[in-house]
C-alpha positions as CSV (number, residue, x, y, z in Angstrom):
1,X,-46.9,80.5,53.9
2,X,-49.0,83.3,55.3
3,X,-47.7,82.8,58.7
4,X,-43.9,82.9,57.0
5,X,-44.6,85.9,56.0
6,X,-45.6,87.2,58.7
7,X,-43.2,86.6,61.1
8,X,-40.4,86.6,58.2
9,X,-38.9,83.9,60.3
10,X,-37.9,80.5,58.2
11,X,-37.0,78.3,61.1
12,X,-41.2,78.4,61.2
13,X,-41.2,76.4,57.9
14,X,-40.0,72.5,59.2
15,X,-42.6,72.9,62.4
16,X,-45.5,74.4,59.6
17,X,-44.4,71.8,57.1
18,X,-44.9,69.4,59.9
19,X,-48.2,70.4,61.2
20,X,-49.2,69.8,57.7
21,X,-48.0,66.4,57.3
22,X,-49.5,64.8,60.2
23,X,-53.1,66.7,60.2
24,X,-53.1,65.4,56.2
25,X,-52.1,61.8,57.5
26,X,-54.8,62.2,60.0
27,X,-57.4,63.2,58.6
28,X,-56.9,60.7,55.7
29,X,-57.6,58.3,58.0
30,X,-61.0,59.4,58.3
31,X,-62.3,60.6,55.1
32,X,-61.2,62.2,51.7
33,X,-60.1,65.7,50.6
34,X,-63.3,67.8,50.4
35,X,-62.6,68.3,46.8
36,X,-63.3,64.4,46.2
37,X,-66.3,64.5,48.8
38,X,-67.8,67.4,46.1
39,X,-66.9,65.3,43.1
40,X,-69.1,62.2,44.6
41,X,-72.4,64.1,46.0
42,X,-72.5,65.5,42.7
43,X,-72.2,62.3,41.0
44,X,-69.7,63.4,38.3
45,X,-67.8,60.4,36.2
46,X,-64.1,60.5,38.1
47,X,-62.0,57.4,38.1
48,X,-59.6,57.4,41.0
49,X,-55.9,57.2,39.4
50,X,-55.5,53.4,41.5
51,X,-57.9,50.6,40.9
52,X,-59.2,49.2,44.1
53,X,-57.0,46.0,46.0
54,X,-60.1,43.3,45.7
55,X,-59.8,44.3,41.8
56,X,-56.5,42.3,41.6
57,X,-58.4,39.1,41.8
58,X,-61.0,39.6,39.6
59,X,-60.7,39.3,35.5
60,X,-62.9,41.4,33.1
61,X,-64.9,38.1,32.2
62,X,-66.0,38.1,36.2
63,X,-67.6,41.3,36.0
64,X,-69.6,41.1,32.9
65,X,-73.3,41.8,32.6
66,X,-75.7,41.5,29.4
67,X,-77.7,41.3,27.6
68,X,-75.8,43.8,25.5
69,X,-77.4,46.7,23.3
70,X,-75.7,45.5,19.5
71,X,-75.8,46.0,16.1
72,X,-75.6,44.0,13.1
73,X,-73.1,45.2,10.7
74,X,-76.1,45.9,8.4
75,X,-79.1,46.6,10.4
76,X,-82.7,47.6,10.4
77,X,-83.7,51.0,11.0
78,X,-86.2,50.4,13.3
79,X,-84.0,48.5,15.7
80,X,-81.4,51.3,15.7
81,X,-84.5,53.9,16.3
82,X,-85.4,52.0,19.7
83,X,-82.2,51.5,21.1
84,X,-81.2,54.8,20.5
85,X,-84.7,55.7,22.0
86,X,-84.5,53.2,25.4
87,X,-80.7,54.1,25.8
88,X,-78.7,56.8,26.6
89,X,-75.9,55.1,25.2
90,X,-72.6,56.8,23.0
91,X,-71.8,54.1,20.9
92,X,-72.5,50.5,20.3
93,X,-70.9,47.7,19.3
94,X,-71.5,46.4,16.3
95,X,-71.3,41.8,15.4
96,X,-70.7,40.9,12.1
97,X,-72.7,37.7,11.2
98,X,-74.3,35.3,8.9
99,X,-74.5,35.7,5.7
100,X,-71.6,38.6,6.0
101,X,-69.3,36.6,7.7
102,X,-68.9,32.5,9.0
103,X,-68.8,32.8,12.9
104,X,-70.2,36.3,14.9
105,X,-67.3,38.2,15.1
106,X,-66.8,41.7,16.4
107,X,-66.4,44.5,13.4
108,X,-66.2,47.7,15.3
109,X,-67.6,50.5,17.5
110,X,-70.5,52.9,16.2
111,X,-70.8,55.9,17.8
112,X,-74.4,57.5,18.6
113,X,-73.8,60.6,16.9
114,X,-72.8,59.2,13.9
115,X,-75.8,56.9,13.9
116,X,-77.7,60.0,14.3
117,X,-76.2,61.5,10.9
118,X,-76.9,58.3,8.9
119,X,-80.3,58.7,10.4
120,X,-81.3,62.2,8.7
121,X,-79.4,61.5,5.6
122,X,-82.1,58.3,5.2
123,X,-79.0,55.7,3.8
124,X,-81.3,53.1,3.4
125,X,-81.6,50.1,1.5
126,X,-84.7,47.8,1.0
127,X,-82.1,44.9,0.6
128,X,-79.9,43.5,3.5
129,X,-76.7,44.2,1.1
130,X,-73.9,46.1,1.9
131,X,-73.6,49.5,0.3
132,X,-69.7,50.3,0.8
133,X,-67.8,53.2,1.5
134,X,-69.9,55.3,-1.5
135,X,-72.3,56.7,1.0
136,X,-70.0,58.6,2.2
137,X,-69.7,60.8,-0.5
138,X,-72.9,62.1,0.6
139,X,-71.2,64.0,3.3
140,X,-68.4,66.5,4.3
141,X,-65.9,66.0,7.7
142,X,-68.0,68.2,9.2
143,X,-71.1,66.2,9.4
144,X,-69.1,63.6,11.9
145,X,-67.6,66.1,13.9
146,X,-68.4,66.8,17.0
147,X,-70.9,69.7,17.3
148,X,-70.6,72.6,19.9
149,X,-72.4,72.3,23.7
150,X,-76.6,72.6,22.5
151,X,-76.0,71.8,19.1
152,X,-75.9,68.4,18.7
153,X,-78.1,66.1,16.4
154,X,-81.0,64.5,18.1
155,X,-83.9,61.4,17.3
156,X,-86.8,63.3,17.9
157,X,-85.5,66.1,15.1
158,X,-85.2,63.1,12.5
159,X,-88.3,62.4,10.6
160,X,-88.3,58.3,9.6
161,X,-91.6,57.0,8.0
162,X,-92.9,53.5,8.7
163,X,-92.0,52.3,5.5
164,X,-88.5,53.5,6.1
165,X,-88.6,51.9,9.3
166,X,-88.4,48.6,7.9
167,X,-85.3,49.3,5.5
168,X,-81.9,48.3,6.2
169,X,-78.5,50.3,7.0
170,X,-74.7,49.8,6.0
171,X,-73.0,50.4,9.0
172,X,-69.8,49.2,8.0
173,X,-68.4,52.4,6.7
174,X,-68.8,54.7,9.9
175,X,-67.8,52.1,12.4
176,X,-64.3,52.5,14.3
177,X,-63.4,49.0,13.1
178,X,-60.2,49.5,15.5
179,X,-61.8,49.4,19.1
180,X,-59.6,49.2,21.9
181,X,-60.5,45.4,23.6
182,X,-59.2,43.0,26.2
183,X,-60.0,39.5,26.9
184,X,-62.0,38.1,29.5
185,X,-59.0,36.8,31.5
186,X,-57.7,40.2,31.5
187,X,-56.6,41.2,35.4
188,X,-59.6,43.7,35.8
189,X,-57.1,46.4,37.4
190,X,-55.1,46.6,34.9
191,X,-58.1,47.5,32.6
192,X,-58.9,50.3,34.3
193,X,-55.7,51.1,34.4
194,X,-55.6,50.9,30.3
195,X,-58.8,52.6,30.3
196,X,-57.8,55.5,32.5
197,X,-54.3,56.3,31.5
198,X,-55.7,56.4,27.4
199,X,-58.3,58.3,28.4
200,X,-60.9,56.1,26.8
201,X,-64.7,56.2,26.7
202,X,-65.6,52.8,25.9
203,X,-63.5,49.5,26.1
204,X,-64.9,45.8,24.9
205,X,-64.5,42.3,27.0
206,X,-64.0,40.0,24.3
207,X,-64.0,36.1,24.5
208,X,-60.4,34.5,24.8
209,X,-61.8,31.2,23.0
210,X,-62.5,31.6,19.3
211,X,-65.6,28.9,19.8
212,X,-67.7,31.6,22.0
213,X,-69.8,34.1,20.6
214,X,-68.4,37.8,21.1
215,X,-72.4,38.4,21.9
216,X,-71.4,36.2,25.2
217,X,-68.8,38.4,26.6
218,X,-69.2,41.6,24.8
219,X,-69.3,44.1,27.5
220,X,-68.5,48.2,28.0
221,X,-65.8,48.6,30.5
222,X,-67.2,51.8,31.2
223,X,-70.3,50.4,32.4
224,X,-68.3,48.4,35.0
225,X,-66.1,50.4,36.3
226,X,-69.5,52.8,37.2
227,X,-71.4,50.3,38.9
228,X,-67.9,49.5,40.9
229,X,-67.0,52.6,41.9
C-alpha cells in the first residue's frame, strides 16, 4: 500500500497483490508466519483452528492416559489437600459410588477454586453423609467468582488441622453436574473441534458401554490435545 501511494499509480496493485500471493505460498512451504513461531518458543496454550489429518483415524478412547486425579462425590479432606498439592490442576472430576449410588457413574466437574472456597470455610463432616445444598447458604455469589489477576485463593493460606484432615466433604452441591463429555468412539478431530469452537477448558472421555467404569476412560481432553500438539 505504501508503494501505491507512492507512485499514485493503481495498475501497481494486481503485480503487488501478486508478489504477495506467491512469496506467502512460498514461504508456507517452509515454515509458519512468525507470529505462530512466537506463540510456540513461548509455549503459550494455542490450538490451531484444524485438527491434524492422522487425527481422523484415531477415536478419543485411543488417546487416553490415566490413572486419573478424581473425587468421590463425598470425599476426605485429606485426599483433596494432596491432589490439589501434587497437581496444578483446574478442576476435577468427580465419580459417584457405592453407597451413593449402584454402579460408578460420573456426577460432575469440580473446579479448583471452588474446592479452595470449601476449603477455608471448613464444610466438614465427621460422617461420610451428604450435607445438601444448605451449605451454601454459608456464602454469597461472590465467594465462587472468579477473583482478579493476584488475588486468587490459595492452599498454603488455608489452615486444616489433622483432625480435620480426616473429615469428609459434600461436594455435590458445587460441582458442574452438566460437564460437556464425548464417548470413547468419538472421531478425535472432531473433539477438538467441539472443544475449540465452545471455547472449553476441560472435556471428559466417557465409556460408550454402561458395564465399564467411567474411572476406565475418564480422561481431560485438554490434557491430550497438549501432549499432541
Amino acid at each position: 500500500m505504501i508503494l501505491l501511494e507512492l507512485t499514485n499509480d493503481l495498475l501497481l496493485l494486481p503485480l503487488v497483490m501478486l508478489v504477495l500471493l506467491v512469496s506467502k505460498t512460498v514461504a508456507d512451504c517452509f515454515n509458519k508466519g512468525v507470529y505462530d513461531q512466537i506463540v510456540k518458543l513461548k509455549g503459550l496454550p494455542f490450538m490451531e483452528a484444524h485438527p491434524e489429518r492422522y487425527m481422523k483415524h484415531l477415536m478419543a478412547g485411543d488417546v487416553v492416559a490415566g490413572p486419573i486425579i478424581k473425587f468421590s462425590g463425598v470425599e476426605k479432606v485429606v485426599t483433596i489437600v494432596h491432589a490439589l498439592q501434587g497437581t496444578a490442576h483446574n478442576g476435577f472430576p468427580v465419580v459417584n459410588e457405592l453407597p451413593f449410588t449402584d454402579t460408578p457413574e460420573l456426577s460432575g466437574l469440580v473446579l479448583r477454586s471452588h474446592l479452595l472456597v470449601l476449603l477455608k470455610a471448613k464444610c466438614f463432616s465427621k460422617e461420610r453423609v451428604l450435607l445438601g445444598r444448605n451449605i451454601l447458604k454459608k456464602f454469597s455469589p461472590f465467594d465462587f467468582a472468579k477473583p482478579g489477576s493476584g488475588k486468587e485463593l490459595k492452599l498454603e493460606d488455608i489452615t486444616i488441622d489433622k483432625e480435620e484432615m480426616e473429615m469428609y466433604i459434600d461436594l455435590h452441591p458445587i460441582i458442574n453436574a452438566s460437564p460437556y463429555t464425548v464417548v470413547e468412539t468419538m472421531s478425535l478431530a472432531k473433539a477438538q473441534i467441539l472443544f475449540r469452537e465452545l471455547g472449553l477448558r476441560h472435556m471428559c472421555v466417557v465409556p460408550k458401554s454402561q458395564d465399564v467404569s467411567p474411572c476406565s476412560f475418564l480422561w481431560f481432553i485438554r490434557r491430550i490435545f497438549a501432549s499432541l500438539s
